[in-house]
N, CA and C atoms of all chains as a GROMACS GRO file, in nm:
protein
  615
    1UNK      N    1   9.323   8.130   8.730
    1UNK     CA    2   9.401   8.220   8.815
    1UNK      C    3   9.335   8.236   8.952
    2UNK      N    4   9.426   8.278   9.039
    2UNK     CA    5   9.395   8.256   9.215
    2UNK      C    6   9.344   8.410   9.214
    3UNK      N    7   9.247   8.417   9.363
    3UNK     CA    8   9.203   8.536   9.387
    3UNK      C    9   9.344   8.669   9.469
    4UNK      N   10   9.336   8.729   9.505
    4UNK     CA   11   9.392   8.793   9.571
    4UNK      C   12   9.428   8.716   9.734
    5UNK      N   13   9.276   8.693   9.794
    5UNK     CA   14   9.281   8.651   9.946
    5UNK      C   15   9.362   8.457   9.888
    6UNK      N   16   9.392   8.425   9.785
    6UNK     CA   17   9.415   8.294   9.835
    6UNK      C   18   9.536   8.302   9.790
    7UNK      N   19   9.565   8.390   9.736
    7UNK     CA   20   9.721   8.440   9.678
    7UNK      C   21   9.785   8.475   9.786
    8UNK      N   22   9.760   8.566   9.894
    8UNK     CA   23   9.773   8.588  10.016
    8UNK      C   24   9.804   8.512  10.103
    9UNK      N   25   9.725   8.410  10.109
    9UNK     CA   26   9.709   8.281  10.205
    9UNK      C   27   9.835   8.181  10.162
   10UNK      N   28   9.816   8.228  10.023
   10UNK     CA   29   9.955   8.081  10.018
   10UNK      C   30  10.062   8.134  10.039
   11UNK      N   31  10.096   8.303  10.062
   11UNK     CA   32  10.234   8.366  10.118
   11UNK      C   33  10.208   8.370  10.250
   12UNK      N   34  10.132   8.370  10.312
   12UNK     CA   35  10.153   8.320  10.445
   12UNK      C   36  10.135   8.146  10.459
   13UNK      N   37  10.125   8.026  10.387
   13UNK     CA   38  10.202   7.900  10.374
   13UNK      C   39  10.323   7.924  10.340
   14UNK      N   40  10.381   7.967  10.267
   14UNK     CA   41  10.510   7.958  10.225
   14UNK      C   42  10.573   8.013  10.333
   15UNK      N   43  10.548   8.097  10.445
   15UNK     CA   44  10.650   8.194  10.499
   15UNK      C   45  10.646   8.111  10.639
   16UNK      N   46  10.476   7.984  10.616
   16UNK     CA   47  10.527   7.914  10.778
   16UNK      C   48  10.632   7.758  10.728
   17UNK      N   49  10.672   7.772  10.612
   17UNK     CA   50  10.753   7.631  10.618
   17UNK      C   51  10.876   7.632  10.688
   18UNK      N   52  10.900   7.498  10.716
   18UNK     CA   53  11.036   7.484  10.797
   18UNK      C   54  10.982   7.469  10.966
   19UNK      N   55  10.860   7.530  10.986
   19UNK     CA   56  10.803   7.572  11.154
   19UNK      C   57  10.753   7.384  11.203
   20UNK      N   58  10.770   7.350  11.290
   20UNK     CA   59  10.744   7.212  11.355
   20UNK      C   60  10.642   7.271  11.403
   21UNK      N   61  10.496   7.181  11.412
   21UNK     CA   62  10.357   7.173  11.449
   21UNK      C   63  10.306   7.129  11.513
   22UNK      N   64  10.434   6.988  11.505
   22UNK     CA   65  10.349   6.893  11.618
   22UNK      C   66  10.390   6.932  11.761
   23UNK      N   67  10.502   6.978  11.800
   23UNK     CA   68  10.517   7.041  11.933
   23UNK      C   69  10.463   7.153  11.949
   24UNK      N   70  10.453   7.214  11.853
   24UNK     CA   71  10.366   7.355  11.916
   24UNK      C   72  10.195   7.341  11.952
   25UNK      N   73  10.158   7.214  11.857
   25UNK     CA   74  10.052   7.157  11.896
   25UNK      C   75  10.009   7.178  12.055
   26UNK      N   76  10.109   7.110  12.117
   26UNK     CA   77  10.083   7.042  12.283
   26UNK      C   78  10.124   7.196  12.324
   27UNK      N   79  10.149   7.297  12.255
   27UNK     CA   80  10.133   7.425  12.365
   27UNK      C   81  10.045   7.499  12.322
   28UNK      N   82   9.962   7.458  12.265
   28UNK     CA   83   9.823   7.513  12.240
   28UNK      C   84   9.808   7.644  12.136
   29UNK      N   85   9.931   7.607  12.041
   29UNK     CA   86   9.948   7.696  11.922
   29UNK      C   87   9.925   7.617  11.813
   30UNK      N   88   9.814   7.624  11.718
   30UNK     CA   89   9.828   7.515  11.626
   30UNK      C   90   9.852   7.623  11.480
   31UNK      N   91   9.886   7.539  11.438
   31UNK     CA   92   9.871   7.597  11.235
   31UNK      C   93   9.797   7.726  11.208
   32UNK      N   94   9.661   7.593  11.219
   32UNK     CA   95   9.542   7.708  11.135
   32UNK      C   96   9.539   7.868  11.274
   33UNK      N   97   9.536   7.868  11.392
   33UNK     CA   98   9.569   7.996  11.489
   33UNK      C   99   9.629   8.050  11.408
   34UNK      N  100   9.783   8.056  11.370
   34UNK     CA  101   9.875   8.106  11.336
   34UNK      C  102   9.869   8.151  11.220
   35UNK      N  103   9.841   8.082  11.162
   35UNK     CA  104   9.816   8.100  10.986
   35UNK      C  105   9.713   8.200  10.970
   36UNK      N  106   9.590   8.178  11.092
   36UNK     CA  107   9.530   8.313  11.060
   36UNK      C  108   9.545   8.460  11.156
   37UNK      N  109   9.633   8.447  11.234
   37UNK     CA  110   9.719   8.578  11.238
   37UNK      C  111   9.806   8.628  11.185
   38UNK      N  112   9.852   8.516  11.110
   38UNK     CA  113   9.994   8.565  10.997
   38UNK      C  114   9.864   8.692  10.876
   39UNK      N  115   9.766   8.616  10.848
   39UNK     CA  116   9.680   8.677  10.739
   39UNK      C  117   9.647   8.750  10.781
   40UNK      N  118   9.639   8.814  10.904
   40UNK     CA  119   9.593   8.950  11.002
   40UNK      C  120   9.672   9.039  10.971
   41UNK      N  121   9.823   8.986  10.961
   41UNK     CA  122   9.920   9.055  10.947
   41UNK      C  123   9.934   9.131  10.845
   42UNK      N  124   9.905   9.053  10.747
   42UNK     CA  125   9.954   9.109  10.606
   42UNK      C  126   9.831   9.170  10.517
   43UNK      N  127   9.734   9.142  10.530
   43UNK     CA  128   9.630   9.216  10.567
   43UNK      C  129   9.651   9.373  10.610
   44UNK      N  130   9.681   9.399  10.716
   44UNK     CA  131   9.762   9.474  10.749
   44UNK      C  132   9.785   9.573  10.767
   45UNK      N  133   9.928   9.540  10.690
   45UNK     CA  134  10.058   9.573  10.630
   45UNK      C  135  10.007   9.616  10.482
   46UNK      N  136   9.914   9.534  10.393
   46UNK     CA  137   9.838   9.569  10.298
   46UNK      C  138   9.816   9.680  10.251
   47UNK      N  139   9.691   9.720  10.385
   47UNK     CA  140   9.604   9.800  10.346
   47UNK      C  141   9.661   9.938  10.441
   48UNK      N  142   9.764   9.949  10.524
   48UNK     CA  143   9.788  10.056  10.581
   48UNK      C  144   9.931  10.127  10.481
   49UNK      N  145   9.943  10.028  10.384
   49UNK     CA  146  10.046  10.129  10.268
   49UNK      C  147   9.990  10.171  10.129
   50UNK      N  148   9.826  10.075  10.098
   50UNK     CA  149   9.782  10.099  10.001
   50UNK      C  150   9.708  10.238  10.023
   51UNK      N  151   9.651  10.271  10.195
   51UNK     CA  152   9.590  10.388  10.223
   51UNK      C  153   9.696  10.517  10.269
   52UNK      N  154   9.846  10.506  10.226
   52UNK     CA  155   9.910  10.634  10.192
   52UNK      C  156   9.942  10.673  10.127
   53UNK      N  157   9.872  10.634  10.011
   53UNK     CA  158   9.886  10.679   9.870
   53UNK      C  159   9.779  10.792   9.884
   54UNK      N  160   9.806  10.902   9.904
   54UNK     CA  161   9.756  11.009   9.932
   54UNK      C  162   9.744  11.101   9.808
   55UNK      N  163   9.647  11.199   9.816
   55UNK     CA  164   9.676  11.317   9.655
   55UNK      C  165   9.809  11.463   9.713
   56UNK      N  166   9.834  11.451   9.870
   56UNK     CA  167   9.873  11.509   9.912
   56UNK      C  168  10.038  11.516   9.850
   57UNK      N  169  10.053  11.443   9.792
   57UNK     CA  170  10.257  11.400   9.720
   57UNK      C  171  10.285  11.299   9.836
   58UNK      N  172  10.420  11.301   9.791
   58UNK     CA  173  10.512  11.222   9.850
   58UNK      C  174  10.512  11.213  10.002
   59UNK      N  175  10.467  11.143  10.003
   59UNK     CA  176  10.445  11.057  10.206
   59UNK      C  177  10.625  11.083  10.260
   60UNK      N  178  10.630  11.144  10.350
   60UNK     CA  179  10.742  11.177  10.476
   60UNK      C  180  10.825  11.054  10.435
   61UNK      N  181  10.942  11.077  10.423
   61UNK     CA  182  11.047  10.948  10.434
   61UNK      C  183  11.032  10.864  10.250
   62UNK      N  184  10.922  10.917  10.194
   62UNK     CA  185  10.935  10.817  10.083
   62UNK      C  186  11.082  10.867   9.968
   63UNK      N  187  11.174  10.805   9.941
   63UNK     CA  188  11.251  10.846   9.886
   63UNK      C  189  11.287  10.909   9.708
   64UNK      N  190  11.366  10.960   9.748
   64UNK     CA  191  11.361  11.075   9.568
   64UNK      C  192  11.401  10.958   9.482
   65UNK      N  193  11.369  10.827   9.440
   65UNK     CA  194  11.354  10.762   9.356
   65UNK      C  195  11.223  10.671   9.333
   66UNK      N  196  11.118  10.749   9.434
   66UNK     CA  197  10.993  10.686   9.410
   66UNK      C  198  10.948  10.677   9.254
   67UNK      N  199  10.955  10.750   9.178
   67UNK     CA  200  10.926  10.771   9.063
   67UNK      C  201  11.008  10.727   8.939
   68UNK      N  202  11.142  10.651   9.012
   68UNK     CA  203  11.216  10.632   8.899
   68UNK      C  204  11.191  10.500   8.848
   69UNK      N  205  11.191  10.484   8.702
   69UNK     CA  206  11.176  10.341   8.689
   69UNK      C  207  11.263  10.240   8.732
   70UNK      N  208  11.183  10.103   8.768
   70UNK     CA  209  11.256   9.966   8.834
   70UNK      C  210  11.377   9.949   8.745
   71UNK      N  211  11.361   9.935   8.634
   71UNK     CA  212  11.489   9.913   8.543
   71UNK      C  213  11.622   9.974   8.611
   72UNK      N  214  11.587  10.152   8.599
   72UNK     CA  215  11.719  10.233   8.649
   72UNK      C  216  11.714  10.183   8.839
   73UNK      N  217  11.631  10.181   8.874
   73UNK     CA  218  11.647  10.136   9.026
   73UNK      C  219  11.771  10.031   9.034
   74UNK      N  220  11.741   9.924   8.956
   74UNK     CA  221  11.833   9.817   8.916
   74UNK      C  222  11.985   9.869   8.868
   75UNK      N  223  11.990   9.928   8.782
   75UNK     CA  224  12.078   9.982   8.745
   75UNK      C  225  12.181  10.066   8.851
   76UNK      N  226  12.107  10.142   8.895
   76UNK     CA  227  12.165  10.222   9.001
   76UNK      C  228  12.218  10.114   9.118
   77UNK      N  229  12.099   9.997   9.153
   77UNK     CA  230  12.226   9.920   9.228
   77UNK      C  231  12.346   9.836   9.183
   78UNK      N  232  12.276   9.828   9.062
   78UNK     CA  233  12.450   9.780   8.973
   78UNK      C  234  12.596   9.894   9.000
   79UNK      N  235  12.534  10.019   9.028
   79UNK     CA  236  12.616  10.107   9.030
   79UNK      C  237  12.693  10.123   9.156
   80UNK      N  238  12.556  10.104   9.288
   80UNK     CA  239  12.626  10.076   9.425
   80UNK      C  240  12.712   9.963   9.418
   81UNK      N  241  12.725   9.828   9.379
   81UNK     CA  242  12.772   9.734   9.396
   81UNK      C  243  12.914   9.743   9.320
   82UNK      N  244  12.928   9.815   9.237
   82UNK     CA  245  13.036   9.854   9.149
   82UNK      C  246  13.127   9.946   9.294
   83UNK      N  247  13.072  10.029   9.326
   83UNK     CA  248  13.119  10.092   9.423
   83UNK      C  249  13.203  10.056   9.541
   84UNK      N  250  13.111   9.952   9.585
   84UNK     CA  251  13.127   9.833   9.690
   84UNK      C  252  13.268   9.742   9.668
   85UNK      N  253  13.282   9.773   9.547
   85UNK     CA  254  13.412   9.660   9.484
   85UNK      C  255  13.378   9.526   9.481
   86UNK      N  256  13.203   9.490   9.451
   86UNK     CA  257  13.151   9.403   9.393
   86UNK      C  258  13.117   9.354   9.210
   87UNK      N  259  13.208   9.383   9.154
   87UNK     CA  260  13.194   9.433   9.005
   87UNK      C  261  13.171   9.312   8.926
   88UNK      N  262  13.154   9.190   8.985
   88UNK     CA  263  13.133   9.031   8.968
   88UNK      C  264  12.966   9.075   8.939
   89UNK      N  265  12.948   9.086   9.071
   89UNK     CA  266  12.774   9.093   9.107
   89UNK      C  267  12.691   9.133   8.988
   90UNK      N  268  12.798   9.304   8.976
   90UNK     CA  269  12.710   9.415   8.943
   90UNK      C  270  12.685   9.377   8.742
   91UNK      N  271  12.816   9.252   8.736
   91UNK     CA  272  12.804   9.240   8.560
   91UNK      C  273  12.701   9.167   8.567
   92UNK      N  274  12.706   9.019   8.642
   92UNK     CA  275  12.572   8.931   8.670
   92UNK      C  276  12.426   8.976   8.686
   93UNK      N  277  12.425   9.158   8.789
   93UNK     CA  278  12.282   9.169   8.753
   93UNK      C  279  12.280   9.221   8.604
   94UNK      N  280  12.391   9.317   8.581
   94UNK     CA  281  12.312   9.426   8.448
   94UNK      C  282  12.267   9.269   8.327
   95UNK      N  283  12.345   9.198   8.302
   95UNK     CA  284  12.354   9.066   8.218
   95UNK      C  285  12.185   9.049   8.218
   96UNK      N  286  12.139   9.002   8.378
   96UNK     CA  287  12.006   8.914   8.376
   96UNK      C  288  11.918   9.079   8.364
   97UNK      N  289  11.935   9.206   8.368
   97UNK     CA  290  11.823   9.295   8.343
   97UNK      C  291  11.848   9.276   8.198
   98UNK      N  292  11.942   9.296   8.147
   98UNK     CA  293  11.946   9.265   7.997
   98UNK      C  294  11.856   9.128   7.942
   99UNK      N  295  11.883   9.060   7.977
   99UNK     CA  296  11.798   8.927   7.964
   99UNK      C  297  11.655   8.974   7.936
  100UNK      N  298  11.624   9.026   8.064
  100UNK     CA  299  11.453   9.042   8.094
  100UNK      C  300  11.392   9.101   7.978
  101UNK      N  301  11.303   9.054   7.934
  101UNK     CA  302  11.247   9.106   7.809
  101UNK      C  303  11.106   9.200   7.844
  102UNK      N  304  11.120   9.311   7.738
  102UNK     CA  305  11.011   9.442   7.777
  102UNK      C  306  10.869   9.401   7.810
  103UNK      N  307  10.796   9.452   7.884
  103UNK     CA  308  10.649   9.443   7.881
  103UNK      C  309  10.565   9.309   7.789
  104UNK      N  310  10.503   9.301   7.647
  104UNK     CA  311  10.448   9.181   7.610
  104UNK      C  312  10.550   9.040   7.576
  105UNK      N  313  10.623   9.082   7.571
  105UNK     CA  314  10.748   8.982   7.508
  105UNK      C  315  10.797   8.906   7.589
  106UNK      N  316  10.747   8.929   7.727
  106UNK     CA  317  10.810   8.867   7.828
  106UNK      C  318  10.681   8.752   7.864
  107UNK      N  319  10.593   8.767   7.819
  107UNK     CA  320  10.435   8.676   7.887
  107UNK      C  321  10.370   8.723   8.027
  108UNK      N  322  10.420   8.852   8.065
  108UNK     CA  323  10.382   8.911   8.216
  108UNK      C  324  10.315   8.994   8.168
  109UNK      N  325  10.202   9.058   8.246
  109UNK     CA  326  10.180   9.175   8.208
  109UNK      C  327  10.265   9.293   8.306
  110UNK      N  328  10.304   9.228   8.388
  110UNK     CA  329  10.334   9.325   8.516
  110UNK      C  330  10.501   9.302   8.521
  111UNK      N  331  10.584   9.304   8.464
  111UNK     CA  332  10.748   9.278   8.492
  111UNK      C  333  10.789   9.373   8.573
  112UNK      N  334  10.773   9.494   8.513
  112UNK     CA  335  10.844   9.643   8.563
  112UNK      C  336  10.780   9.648   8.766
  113UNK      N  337  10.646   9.607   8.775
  113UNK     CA  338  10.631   9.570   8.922
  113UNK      C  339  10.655   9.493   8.953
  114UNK      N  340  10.679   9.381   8.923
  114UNK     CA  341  10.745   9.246   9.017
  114UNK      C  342  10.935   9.304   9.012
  115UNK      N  343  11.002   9.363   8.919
  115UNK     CA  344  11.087   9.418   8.929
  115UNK      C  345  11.129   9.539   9.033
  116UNK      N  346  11.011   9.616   9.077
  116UNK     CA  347  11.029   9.714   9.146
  116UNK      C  348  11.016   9.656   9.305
  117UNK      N  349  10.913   9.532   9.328
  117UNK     CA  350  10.902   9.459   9.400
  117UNK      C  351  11.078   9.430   9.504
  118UNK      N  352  11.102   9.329   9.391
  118UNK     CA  353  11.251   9.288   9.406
  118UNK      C  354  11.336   9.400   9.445
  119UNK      N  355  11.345   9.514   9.412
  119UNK     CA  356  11.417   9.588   9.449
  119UNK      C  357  11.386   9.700   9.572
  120UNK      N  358  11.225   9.674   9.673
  120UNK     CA  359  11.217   9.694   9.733
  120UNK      C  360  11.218   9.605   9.876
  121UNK      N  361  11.344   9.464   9.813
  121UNK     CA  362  11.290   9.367   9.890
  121UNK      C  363  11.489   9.354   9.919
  122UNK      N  364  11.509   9.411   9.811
  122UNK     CA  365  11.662   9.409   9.830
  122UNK      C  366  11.737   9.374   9.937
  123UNK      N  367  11.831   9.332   9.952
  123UNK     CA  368  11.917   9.276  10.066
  123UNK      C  369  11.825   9.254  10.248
  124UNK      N  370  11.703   9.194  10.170
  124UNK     CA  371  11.643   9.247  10.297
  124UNK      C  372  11.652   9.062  10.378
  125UNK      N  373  11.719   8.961  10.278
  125UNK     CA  374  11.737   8.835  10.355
  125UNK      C  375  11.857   8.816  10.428
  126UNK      N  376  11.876   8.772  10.482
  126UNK     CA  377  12.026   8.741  10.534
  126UNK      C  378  12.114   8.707  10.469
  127UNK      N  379  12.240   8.738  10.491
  127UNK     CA  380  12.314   8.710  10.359
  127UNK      C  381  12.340   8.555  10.303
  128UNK      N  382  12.368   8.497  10.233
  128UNK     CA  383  12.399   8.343  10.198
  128UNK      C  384  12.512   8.307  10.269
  129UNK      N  385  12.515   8.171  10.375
  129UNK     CA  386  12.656   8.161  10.445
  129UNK      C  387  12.750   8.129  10.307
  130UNK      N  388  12.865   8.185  10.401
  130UNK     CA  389  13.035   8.176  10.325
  130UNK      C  390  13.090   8.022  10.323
  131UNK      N  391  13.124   7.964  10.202
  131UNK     CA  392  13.174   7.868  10.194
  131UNK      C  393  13.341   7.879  10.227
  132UNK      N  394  13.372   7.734  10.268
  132UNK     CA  395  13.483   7.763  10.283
  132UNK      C  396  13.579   7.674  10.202
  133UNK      N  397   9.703   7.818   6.703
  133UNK     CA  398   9.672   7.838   6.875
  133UNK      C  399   9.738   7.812   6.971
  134UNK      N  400   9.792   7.659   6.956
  134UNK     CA  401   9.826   7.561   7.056
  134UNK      C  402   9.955   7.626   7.048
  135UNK      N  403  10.040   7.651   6.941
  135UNK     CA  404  10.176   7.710   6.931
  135UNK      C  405  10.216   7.812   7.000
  136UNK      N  406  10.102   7.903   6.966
  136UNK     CA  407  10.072   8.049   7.029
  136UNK      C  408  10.113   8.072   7.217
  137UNK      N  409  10.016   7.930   7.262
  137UNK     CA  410   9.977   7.965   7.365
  137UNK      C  411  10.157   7.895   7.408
  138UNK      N  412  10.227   7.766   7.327
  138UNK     CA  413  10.327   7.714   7.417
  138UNK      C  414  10.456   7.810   7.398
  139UNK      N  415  10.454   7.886   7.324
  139UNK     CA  416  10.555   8.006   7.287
  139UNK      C  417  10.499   8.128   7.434
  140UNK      N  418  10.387   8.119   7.419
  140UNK     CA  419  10.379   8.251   7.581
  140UNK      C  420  10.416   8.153   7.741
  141UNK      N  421  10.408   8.045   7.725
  141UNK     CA  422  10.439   7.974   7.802
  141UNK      C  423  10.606   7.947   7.827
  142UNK      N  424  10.664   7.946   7.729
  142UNK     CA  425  10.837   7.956   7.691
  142UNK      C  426  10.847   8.104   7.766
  143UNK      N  427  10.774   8.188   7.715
  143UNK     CA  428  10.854   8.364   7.736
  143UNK      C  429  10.840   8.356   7.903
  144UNK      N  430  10.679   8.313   7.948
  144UNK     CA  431  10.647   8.320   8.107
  144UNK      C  432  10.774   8.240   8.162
  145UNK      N  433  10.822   8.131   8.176
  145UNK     CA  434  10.901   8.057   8.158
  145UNK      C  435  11.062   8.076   8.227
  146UNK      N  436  11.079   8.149   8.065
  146UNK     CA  437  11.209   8.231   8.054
  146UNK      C  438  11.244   8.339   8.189
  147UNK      N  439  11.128   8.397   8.163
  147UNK     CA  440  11.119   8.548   8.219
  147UNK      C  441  11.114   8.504   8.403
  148UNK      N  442  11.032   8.403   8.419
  148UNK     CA  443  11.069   8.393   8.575
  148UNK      C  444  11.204   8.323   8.631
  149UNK      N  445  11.260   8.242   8.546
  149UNK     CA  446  11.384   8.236   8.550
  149UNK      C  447  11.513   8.335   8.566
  150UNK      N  448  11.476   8.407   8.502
  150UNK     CA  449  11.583   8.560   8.514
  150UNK      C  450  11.550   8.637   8.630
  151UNK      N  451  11.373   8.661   8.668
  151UNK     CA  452  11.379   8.744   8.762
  151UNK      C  453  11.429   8.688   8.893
  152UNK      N  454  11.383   8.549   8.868
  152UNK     CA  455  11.436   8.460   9.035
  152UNK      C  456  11.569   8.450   9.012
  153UNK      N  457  11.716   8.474   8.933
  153UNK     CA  458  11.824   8.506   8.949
  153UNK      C  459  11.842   8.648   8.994
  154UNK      N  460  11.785   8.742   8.945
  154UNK     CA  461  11.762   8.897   8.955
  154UNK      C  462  11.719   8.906   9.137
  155UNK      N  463  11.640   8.826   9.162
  155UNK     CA  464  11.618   8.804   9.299
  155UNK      C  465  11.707   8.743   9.398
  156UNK      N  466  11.811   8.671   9.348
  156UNK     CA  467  11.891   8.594   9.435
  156UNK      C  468  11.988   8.692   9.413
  157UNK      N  469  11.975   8.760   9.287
  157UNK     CA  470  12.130   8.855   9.301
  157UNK      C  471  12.123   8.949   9.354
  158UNK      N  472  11.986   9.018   9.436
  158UNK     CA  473  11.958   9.106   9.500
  158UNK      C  474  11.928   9.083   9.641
  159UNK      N  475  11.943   8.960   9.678
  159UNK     CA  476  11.915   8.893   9.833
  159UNK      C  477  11.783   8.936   9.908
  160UNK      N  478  11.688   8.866   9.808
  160UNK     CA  479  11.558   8.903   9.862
  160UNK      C  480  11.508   8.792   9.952
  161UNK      N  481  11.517   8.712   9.933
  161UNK     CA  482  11.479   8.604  10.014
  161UNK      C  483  11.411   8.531   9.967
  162UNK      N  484  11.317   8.561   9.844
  162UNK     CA  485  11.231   8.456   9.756
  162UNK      C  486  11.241   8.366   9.706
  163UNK      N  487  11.226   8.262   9.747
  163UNK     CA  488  11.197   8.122   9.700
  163UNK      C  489  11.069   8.123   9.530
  164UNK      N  490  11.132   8.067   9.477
  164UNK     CA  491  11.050   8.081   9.326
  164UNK      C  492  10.927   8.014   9.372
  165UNK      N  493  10.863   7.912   9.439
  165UNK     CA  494  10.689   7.951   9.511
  165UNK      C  495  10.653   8.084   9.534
  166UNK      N  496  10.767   8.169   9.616
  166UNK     CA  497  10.685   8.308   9.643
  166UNK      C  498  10.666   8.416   9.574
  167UNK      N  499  10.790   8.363   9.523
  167UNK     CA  500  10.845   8.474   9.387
  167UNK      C  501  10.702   8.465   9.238
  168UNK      N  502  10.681   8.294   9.228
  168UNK     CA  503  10.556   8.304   9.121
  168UNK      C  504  10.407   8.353   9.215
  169UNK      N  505  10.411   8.330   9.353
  169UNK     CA  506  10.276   8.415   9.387
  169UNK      C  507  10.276   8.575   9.419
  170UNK      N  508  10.392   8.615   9.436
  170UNK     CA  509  10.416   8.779   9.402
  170UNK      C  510  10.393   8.841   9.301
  171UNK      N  511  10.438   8.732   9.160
  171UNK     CA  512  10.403   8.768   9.042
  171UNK      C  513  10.266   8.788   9.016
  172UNK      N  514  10.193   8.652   9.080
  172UNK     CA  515  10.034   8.646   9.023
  172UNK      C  516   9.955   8.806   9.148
  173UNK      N  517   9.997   8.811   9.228
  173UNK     CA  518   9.950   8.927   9.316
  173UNK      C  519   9.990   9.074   9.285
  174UNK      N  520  10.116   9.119   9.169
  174UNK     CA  521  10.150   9.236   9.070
  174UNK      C  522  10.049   9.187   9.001
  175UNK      N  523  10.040   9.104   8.953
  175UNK     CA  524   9.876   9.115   8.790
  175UNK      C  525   9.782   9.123   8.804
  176UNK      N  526   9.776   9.105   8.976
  176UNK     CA  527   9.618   9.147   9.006
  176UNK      C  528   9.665   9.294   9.010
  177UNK      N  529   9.747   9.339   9.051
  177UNK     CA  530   9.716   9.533   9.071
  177UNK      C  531   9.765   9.556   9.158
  178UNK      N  532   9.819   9.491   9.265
  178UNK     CA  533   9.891   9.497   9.447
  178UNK      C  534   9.972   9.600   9.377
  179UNK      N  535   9.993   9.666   9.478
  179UNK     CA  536  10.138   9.774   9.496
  179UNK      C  537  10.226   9.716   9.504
  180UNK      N  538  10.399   9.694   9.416
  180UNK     CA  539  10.501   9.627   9.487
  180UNK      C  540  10.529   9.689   9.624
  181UNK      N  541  10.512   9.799   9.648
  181UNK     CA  542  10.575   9.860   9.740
  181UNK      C  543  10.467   9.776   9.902
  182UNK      N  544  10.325   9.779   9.842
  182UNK     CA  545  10.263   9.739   9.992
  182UNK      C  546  10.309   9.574   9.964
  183UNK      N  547  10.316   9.511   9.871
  183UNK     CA  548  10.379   9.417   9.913
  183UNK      C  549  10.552   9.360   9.948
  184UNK      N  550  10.562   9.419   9.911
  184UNK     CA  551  10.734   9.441   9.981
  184UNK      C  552  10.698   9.470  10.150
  185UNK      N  553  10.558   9.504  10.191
  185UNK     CA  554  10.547   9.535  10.327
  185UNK      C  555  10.542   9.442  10.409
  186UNK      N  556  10.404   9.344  10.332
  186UNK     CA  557  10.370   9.230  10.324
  186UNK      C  558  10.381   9.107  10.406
  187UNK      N  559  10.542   9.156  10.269
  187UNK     CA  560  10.624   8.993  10.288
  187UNK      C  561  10.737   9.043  10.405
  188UNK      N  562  10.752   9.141  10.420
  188UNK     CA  563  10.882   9.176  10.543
  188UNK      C  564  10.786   9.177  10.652
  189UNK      N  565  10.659   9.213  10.670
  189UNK     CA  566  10.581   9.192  10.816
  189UNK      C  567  10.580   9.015  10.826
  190UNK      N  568  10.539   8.930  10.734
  190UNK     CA  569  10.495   8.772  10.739
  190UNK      C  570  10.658   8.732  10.780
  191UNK      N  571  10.773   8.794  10.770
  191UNK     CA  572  10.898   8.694  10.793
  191UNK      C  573  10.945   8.753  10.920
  192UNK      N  574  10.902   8.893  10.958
  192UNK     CA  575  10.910   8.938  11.106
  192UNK      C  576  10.820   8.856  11.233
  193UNK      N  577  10.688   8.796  11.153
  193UNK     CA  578  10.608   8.696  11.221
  193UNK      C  579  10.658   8.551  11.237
  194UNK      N  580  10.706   8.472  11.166
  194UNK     CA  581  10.752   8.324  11.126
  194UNK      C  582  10.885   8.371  11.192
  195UNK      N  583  10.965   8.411  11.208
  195UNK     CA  584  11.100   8.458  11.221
  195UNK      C  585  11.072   8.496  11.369
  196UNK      N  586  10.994   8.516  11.448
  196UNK     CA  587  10.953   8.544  11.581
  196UNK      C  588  10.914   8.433  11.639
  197UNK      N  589  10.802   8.321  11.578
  197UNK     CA  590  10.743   8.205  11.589
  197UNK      C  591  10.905   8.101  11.589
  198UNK      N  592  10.977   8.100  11.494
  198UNK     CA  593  11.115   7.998  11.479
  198UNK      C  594  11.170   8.006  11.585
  199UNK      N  595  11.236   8.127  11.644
  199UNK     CA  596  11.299   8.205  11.731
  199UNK      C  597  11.253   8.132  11.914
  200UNK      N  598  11.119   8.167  11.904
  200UNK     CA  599  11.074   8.133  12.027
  200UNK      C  600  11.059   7.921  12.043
  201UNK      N  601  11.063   7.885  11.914
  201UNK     CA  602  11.041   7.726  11.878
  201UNK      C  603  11.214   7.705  11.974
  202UNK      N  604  11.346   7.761  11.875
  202UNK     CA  605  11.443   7.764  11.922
  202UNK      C  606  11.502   7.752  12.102
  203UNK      N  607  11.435   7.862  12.119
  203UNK     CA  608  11.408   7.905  12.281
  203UNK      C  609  11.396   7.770  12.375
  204UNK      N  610  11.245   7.722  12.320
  204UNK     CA  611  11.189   7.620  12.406
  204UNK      C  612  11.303   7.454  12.405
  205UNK      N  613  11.399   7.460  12.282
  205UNK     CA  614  11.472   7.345  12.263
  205UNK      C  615  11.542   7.388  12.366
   0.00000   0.00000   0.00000
């Protein structure tokens, strides 16, 4: 298993693919520059959300479902999307949370956070273009 | 043993399969590379939440870098 910093490093590889090198080369931006300001970045971004976890409660703006489990998080957007008059979507997610199998049964130790993950990552890509 | 270990290998398997649908049905943007190093970075102990920060600061960076690549064409 990978450390943390190289686990890191390969999400900032993954996030420079698609970027052309060899022209940015000749403007005096190369890879490894970049790659290690991307790791500056997230770095960060890291450590300035891991240090507001405060004993003080709930940090300004954090919302009244901080505490709820990822499962119902999920759920509840099954519920927005139902709303939405997306009711295709919303059977397709409840189906694959159904799927997901509990805590050891699944071979993760961590589901319920990579789940809560996902749902703090929510609609946050652009949408998929429309076929026609 | 050997059974043991290819049956936890089936469930690991299984299970990232569903979440990387769970992820596309939620429009996260994860590519199953990032999606299995998110996973291995929850088992170390990361916060989803600081990494949900993370990965939206690294695509505000690359997504600035594309942008300006664009520009110069």
């Amino acid at each position: 298993s990978s450390s943390i910093t190289e686990l890191l490093s390969a999400l900032c590889d993954c996030s420079l693919s698609g970027v052309s090198w060899k022209r940015r080369a000749l403007g005096g931006v190369s890879r490894e520059s970049f790659h290690r300001a991307l790791k500056k970045r997230a770095y960060g971004a890291l450590l300035s959300n891991l240090f507001q976890d405060g004993t003080k409660g709930p940090a300004p703006g954090l919302s009244a479902t901080a505490n709820t489990p990822p499962r119902n998080k999920v759920l509840m957007i099954c519920f927005d999307l139902r709303v939405a008059g997306c009711r295709e979507e919303a059977e397709r997610l409840e189906e694959q949370l159904g799927r997901l199998p509990e805590g050891g049964y699944s071979g993760l130790k961590e589901v319920d956070a990579v789940l809560d993950l996902l749902v703090n990552l929510a609609g946050s890509a652009p949408p998929p273009p429309t076929s026609f | 043993m050997a059974s043991a270990a290819n049956a936890n290998l089936n469930a690991v398997r299984e299970t990232m399969d569903v979440l990387l649908e769970i992820s596309r049905l939620l429009n996260t943007g994860l590519d199953m590379e990032s999606l299995s190093i998110c996973v291995r970075l929850c088992e170390q102990g990361i916060n989803p939440e600081a990494l949900s920060a993370v990965i939206k600061e690294l695509r505000k960076a690359s997504e600035s870098l594309k942008a300006s690549e664009n520009c110069t064409n």
